[in-house]
C-alpha positions in Angstrom: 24.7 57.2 87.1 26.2 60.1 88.5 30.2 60.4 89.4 31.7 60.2 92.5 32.8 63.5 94.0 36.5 64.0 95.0 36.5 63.4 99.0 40.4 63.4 99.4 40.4 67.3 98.5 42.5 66.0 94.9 40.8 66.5 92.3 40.1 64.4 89.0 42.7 66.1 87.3 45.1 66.0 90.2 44.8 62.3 90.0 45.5 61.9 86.5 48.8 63.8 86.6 50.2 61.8 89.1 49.0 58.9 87.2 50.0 59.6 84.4 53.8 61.3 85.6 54.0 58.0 87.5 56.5 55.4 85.9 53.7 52.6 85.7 50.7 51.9 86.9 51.2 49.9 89.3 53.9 52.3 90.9 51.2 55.0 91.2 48.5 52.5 92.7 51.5 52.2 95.2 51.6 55.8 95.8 48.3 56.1 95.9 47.6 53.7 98.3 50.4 54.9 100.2 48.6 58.4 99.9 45.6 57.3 101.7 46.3 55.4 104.4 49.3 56.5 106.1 48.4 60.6 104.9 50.6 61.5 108.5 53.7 59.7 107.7 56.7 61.0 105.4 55.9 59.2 102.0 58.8 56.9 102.2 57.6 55.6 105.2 54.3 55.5 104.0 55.4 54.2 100.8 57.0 51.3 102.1 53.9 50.4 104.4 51.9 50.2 101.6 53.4 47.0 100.1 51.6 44.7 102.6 48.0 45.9 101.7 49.2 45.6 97.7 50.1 42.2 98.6 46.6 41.3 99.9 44.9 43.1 97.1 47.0 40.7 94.8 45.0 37.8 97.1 42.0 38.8 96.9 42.3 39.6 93.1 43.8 35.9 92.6 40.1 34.9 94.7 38.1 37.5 93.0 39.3 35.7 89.5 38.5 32.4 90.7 34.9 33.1 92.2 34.0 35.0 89.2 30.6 34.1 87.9 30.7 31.9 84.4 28.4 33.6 81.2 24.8 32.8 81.5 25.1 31.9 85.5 22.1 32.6 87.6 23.3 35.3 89.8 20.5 35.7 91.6 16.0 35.9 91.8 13.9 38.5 92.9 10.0 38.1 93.7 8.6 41.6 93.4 4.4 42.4 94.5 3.2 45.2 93.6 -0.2 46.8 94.9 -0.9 50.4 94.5 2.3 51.8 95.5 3.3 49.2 98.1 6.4 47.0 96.7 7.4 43.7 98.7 10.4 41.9 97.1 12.5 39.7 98.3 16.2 38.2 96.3 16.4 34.7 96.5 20.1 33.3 95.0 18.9 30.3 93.0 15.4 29.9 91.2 12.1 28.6 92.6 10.3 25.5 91.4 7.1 26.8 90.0 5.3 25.7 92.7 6.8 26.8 95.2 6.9 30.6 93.4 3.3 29.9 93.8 2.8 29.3 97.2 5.0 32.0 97.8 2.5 34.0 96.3 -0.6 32.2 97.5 0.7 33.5 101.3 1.8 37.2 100.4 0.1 38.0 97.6 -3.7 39.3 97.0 -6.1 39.4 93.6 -4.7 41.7 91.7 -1.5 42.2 92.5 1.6 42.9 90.1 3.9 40.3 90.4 7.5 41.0 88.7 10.4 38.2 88.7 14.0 39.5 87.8 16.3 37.0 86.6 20.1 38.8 87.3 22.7 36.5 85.3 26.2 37.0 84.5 27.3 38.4 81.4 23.5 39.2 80.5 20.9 41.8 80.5 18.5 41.5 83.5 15.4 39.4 82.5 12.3 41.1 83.8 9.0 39.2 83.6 5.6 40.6 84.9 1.6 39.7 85.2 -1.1 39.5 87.5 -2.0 37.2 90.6 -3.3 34.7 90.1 -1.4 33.2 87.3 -1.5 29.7 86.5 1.3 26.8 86.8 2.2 27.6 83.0 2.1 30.8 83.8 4.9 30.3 86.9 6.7 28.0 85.2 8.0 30.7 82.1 8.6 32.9 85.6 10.8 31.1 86.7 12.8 30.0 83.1 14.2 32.9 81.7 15.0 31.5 78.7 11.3 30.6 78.2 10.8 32.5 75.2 8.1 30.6 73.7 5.9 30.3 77.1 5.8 34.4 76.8 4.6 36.5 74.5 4.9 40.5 73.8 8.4 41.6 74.3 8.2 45.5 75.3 11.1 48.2 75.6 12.9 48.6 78.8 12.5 51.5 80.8 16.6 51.5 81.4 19.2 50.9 78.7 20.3 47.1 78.6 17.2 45.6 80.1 14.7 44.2 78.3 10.5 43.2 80.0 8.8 40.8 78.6 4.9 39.9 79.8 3.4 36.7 80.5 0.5 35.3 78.2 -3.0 36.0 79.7 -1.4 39.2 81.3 -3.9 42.0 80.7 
């Protein structure tokens, strides 16, 4: 992950003066708010137009808070196939039946192919599951239960921090 550049010609620095000479935080969220959208008027002017958008952002914070995904919540699936190079993926926001993840893969898939389920939930590493088509009905139902520990076997290292692969029994 790289850092943002400064685009508003301040730089880093700059910006943690003035937030750190400001009386609170929230006064210097005013300012800087205040700052960016009205950069043409005089900054009381601009200051005092900037209390309507602070007001919304207190909204949508207050919806934000309620919408907020609980611990272990399915955020979303993807299907991932894989053939030589050529990746098709599609994210679905709930899980498939195991039958239906293979007839998915019955239409779209060929011999051979990689096929690679990510499980995104809140509050949790991704869950990363991979083997070959075709894969039998055991096989698609531990794809689609991320918590199906004992359907799968070898656990291997992620290739990023924080996520973890494990591989399907009768995956070669």
């Amino acid at each position: 992950m790289s850092d943002l550049p400064a685009t508003s010609g301040r730089s880093h620095r700059d910006v943690r003066a003035d937030f750190e000479a400001a009386i609170s935080a929230h006064e210097w969220l005013r300012a800087e708010v205040a700052r960016f959208l009205y950069p043409d008027l005089s900054f009381a002017d601009a200051y005092a137009g900037s209390l309507s958008h602070l007001e919304a952002a207190v909204a949508d914070v207050d919806l934000l808070s309620k919408e907020q995904f609980e611990a272990g919540t399915l955020i979303g699936f993807e299907l991932r196939l894989e053939d030589r190079g050529d990746v098709r993926k599609a994210l679905f926001p709930r899980l498939p039946t195991p039958a239906s993840l293979l007839l998915v893969c019955c239409d779209l898939a060929k011999p051979g192919d990689s096929v690679v389920v990510r499980h995104y939930i809140a509050h949790r590493d991704l869950v990363e599951m991979k083997t070959k088509w075709p894969f039998s009905m055991d096989v698609a139902v531990a794809l689609v239960s991320p918590d199906a520990t004992s359907l799968l076997t070898e656990t291997r290292p992620a290739r990023r921090k924080g996520r973890f692969s494990r591989r399907s029994r009768g995956d070669s």
